[in-house]
N, C-alpha and C positions, 0 to 999 in steps of 0.2 A: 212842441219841442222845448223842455226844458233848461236848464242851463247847464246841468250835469252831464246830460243826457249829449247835449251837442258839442260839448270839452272832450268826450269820450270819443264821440263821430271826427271831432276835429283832428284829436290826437291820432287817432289810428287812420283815420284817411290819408293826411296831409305832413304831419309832422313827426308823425314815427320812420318815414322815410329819410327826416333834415334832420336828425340828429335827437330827436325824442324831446323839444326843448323849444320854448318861445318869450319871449318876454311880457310881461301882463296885457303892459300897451298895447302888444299884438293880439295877444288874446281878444282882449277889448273891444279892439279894433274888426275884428276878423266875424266876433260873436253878434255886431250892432248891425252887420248885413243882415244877421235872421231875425232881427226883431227884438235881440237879448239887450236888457240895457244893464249898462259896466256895474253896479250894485249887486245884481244876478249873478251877473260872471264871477266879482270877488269871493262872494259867498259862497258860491261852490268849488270853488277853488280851494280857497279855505277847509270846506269838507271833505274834498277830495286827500288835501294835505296828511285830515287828522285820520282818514282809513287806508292809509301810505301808498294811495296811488301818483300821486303828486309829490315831488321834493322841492324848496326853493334853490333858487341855482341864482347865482351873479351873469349874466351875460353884457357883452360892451354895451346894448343899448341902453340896457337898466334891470331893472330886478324881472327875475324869469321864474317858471316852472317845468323842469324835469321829468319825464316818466320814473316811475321807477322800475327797478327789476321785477316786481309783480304786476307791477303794468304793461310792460312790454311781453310778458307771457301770456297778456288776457288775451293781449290788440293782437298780438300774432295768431293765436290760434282762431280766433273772432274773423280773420282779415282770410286763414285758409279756408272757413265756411263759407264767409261770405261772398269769395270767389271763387269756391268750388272747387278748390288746390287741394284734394285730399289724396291723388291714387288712388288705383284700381282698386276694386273691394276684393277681401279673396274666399267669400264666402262663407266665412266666419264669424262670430260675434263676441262682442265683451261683455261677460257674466260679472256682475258683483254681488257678493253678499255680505251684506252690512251687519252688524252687532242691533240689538234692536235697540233706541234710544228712548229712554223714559221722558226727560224732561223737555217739555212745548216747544221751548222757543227754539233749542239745537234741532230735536228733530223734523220743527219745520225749515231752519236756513238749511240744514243737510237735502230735503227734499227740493228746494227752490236752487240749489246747487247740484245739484244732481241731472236737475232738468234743463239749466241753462247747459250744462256743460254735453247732454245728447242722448243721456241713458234716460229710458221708462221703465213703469213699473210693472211685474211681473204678480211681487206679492208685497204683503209688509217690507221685507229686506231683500228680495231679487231684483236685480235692475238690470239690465240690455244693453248695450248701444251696438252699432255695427264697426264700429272702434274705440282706441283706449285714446282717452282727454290726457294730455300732458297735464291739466290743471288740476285732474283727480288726489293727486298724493297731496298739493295745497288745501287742497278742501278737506279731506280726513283728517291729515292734521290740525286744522284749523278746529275743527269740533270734534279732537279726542276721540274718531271713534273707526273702530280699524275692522277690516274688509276682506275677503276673500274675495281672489279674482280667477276668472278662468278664462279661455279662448274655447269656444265654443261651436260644433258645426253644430243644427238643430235639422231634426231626420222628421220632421212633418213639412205641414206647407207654410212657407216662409213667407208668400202672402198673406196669410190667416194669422201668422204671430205679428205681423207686422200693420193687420190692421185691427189686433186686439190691444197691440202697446201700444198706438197712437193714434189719435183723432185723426184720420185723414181726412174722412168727410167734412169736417170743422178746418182742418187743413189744406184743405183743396179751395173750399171758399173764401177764406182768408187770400189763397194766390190769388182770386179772381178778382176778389175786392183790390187786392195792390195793383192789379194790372188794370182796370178799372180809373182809377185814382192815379196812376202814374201817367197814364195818356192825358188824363186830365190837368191835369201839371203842367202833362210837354207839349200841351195842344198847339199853342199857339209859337208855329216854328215861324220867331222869326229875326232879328237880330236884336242883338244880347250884350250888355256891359259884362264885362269879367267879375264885377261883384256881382249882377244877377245869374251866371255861368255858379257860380259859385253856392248863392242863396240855392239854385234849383236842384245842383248835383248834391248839396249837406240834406239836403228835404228828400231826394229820392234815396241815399244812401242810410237817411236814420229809420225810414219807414219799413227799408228791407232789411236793416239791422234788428229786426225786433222777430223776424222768424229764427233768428238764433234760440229765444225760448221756445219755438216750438216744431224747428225741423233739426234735425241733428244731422242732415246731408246722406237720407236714404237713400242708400242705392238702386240706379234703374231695375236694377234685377226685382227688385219686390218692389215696387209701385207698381198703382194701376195703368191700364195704358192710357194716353191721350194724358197724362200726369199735368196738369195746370201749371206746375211748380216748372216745369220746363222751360214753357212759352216764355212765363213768367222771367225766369231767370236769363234768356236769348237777349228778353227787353231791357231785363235791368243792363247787361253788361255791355250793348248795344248804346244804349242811353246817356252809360256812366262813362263811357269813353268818350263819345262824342263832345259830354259838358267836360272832360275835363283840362285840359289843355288852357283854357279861358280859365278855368277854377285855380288851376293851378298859377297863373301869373297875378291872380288876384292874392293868392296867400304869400306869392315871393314880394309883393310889394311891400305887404302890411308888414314882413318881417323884413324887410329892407328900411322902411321906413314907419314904425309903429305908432306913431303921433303923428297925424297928419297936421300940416302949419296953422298954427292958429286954435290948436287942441292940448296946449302943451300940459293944462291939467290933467289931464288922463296917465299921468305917467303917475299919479302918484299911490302910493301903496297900501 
């Protein structure tokens, strides 16, 4: 887990609930339970700042960082996948088709944006999803390049489209390997500081944050039966309530008290 990578898990788990906003110290603070040391955290912070996911903010305990309004659009939509908050499917699908892009590097972020956000591919410029991404019109406009959209019913078999756009097989084992590896994790039930409550639930939470690129929240109706992704998903939500309660007093502390006594260098910026 990298340091971006757990500022992202951190933000939308814990802190897009308290106001989208913490102060470094906390960060600091909050990141040294997974092993991140405060150099890492700055640095990415920092990075985050200059791709405006990040703003700096004044807060009473000392200098903080802010979501910003493209951040709070990501974690939101990322927080309905990964809890499975989407609504009923109603049988339909979202068509795109794209202008076709010459040059490398747009028409590769447009396909790695494409794919985070749930659509596959079809052809060079046809893409799918089983619903429309709030985050789609950011991304077009981000790379210039503009789209026809449809709503779509499709009159063949919607299993066979659905496991021509998407790796299931590679996806199926993927659930298995998480569930696999997440028991392994939560093997040993047995009592827990609220900073390990916390180290386990950020570990089990960034690990199933990463089928965001490669499940776009398929509907029962077109998976296979016995779907891995299921069990899978019983466990995670199962798992991720149970640590979080303990998780959750462990991040009102650090932002309660972000320098713990005797670390007062940590506050500095």
């Amino acid at each position: 887990m990298n340091a971006r990578s757990a500022l992202f898990d951190l933000y939308g788990d814990h802190l897009r609930e308290r106001g989208g906003q913490a102060p470094i110290a906390a960060l600091v603070r909050l990141l040294a339970a997974l092993g991140i040391a405060a150099p890492a955290v700055r640095t990415a912070v920092s990075r985050m700042v200059r791709q405006e996911w990040l703003e700096p903010v004044r807060l009473p305990p000392g200098p903080g960082y802010a979501l910003t309004p493209r951040a709070v659009r990501r974690l939101d939509e990322a927080a309905h996948r990964i809890y499975r908050d989407l609504g009923p499917w109603d049988g339909r699908w979202h068509l795109l088709v794209v202008e076709r892009v010459r040059e490398r590097a747009r028409r590769d972020r447009l396909v790695a944006g494409l794919g985070y956000l749930g659509y596959a591919r079809l052809s060079e410029t046809t893409w799918i999803s089983p619903r429309a991404s709030s985050e789609l019109d950011p991304l077009l406009n981000a790379e210039s390049v503009r789209a026809e959209r449809f709503l779509s019913a499709y009159e063949g078999d919607a299993h066979g489209l659905v496991a021509r756009a998407w790796d299931l097989d590679g996806l199926a084992r993927a659930y298995e390997r998480w569930l696999t590896d997440a028991h392994a994790l939560l093997a040993r039930d047995q009592a827990f500081s609220d900073e390990q409550a916390f180290a386990m639930r950020s570990r089990l939470v960034h690990e199933w944050r990463k089928f965001l690129f490669r499940d776009p929240g398929l509907p029962p109706d077109v998976l296979p039966e016995g779907w891995p992704g299921t069990r899978a998903a019983r466990f995670f939500d199962a798992e991720a309530a149970r640590l979080l309660p303990a998780a959750s007093r462990f991040v009102e502390s650090c932002l309660k008290d972000p320098i713990p006594r005797g670390n007062e260098e940590d506050d500095d910026v």
